[in-house]
C-alpha positions in Angstrom: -22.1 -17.6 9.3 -20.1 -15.2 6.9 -20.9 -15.7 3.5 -18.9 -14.1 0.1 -21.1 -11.2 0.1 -20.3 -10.1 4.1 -16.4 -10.9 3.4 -16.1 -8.9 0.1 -18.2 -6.0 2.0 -15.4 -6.1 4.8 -12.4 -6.1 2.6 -14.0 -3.2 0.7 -13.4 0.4 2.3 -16.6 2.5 2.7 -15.3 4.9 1.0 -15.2 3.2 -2.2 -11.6 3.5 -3.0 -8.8 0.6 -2.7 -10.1 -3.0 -1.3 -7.5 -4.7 0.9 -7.5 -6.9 -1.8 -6.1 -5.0 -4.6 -2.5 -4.9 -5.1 0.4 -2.2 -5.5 2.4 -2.7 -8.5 5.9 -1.8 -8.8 6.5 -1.8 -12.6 10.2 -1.2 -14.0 11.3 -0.4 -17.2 14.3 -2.6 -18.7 16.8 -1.2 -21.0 14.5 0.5 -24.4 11.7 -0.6 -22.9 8.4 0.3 -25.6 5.6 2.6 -22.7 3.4 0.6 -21.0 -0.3 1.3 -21.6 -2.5 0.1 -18.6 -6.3 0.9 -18.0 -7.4 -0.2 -14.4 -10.5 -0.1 -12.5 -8.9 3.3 -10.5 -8.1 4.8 -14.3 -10.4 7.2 -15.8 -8.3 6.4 -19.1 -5.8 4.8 -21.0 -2.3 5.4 -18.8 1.3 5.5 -20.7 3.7 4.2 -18.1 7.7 5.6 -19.3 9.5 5.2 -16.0 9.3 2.8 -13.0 6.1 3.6 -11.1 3.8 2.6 -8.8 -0.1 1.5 -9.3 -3.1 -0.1 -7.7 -5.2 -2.8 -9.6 -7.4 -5.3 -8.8 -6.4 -9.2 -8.6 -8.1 -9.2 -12.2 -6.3 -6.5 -13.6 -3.4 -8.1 -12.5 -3.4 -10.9 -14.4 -3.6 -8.7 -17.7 -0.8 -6.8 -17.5 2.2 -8.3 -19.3 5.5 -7.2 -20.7 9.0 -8.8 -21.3 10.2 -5.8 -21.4 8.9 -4.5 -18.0 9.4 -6.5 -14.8 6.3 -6.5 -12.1 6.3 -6.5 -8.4 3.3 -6.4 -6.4 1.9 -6.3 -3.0 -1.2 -6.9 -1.2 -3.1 -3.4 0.2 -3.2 -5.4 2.7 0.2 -5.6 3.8 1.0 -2.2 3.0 -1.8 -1.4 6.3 0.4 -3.9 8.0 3.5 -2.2 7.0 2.6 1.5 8.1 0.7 0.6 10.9 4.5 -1.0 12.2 6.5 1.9 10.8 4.1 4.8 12.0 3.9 2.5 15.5 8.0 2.6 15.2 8.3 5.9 14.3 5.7 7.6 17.4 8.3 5.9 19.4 11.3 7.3 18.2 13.2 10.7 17.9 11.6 11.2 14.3 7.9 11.3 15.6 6.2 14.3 14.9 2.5 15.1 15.8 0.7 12.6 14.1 -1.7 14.8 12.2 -2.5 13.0 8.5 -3.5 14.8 5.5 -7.4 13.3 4.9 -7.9 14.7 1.2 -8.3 12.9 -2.0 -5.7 11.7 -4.0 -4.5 13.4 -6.9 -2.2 10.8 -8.7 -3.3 7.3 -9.9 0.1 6.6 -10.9 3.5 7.7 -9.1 7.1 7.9 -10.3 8.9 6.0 -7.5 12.4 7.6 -7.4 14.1 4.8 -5.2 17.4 3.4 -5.9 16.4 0.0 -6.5 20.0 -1.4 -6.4 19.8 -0.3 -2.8 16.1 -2.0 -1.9 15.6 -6.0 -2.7 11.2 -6.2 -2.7 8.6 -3.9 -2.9 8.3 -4.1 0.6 11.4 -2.2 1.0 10.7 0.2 -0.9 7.6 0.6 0.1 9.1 1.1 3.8 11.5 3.4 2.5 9.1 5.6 0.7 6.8 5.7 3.7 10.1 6.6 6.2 11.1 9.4 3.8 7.9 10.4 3.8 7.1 10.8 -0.2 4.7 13.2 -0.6 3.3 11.6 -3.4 3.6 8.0 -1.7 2.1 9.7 2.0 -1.1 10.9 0.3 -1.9 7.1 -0.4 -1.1 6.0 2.6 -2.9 8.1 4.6 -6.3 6.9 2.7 -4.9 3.5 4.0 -4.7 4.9 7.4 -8.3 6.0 7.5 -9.0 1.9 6.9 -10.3 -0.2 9.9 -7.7 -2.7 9.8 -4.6 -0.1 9.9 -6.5 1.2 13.5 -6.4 -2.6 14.4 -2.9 -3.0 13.4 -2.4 -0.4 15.4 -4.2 -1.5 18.3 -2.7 -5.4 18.4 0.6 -3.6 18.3 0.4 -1.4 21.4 -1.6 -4.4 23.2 1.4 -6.7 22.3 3.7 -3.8 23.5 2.1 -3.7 27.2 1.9 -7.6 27.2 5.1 -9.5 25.7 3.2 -12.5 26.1 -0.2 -10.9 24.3 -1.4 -12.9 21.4 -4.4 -13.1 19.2 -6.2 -14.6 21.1 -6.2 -13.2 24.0 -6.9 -9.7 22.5 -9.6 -11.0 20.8 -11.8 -12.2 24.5 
């Protein structure tokens, strides 16, 4: 029996840095927008937030931050792994794959300006994809912490599995 103790030691990684439950935020500025001022649980202080940029906090922080003069997108950790273990898979496949060699040292930047034309990309998760594609090396040193997690080398595994099998499910990779 899994109780709340084993589940929030899974979705923690042992490193100590994101949980898979912690979300990116996408925050954008409208027009004369006053900075944003946020303080999160990966802050070692009080952060002034000028230009669209991305963040992690924790389902808690989350509900703190408000603006009306900044508008909030977020996504699950948790489907960012899902994301990059797809695009990497994709992208080993294709004429842009390089040797897979991923940078393993700590990151430097708690917040990131995300230069993406937003009139271009309609949800975080496209620009998320298109960040990781272009290989931001800002964005990249993120996700490679998120590749070191278990469940991006799971990802990684259904995906080849259902790539041998067209008919593989869940189920059957789990026996």
């Amino acid at each position: 029996m899994i109780n709340n103790t084993n589940i929030d030691a899974l979705l923690i990684n042992k490193e100590g840095y994101f949980s898979l439950q912690d979300s990116l935020v996408l925050a954008i500025p409208g027009k004369n927008a006053s900075p944003l001022y946020i303080n999160g649980f990966y802050f070692e202080c009080d952060m002034k937030i000028t230009e669209q940029s991305l963040f992690v906090l924790s389902a808690s922080e989350l509900e703190i931050i408000q603006s009306k003069e900044w508008s909030f997108y977020t996504i699950l950790i948790s489907e960012i792994i899902e994301i990059l273990a797809v695009v990497d898979t994709a992208i080993g496949k294709s004429f842009l794959s390089e040797n897979e060699s991923f940078y393993t040292g700590k990151i430097n930047k708690n917040i990131i300006e995300a230069n993406v034309d937003l009139s271009m990309c309609h949800s975080i998760k496209n620009v998320i994809i298109d960040l990781v594609i272009k290989n931001d090396t800002n964005f990249n040193l993120w996700c490679n912490v998120l590749r070191r997690y278990e469940a991006y080398g799971i990802m990684r595994f259904l995906l080849s599995a259902v790539e041998k099998d067209r008919n593989a499910n869940i189920n059957q990779l789990c026996k």
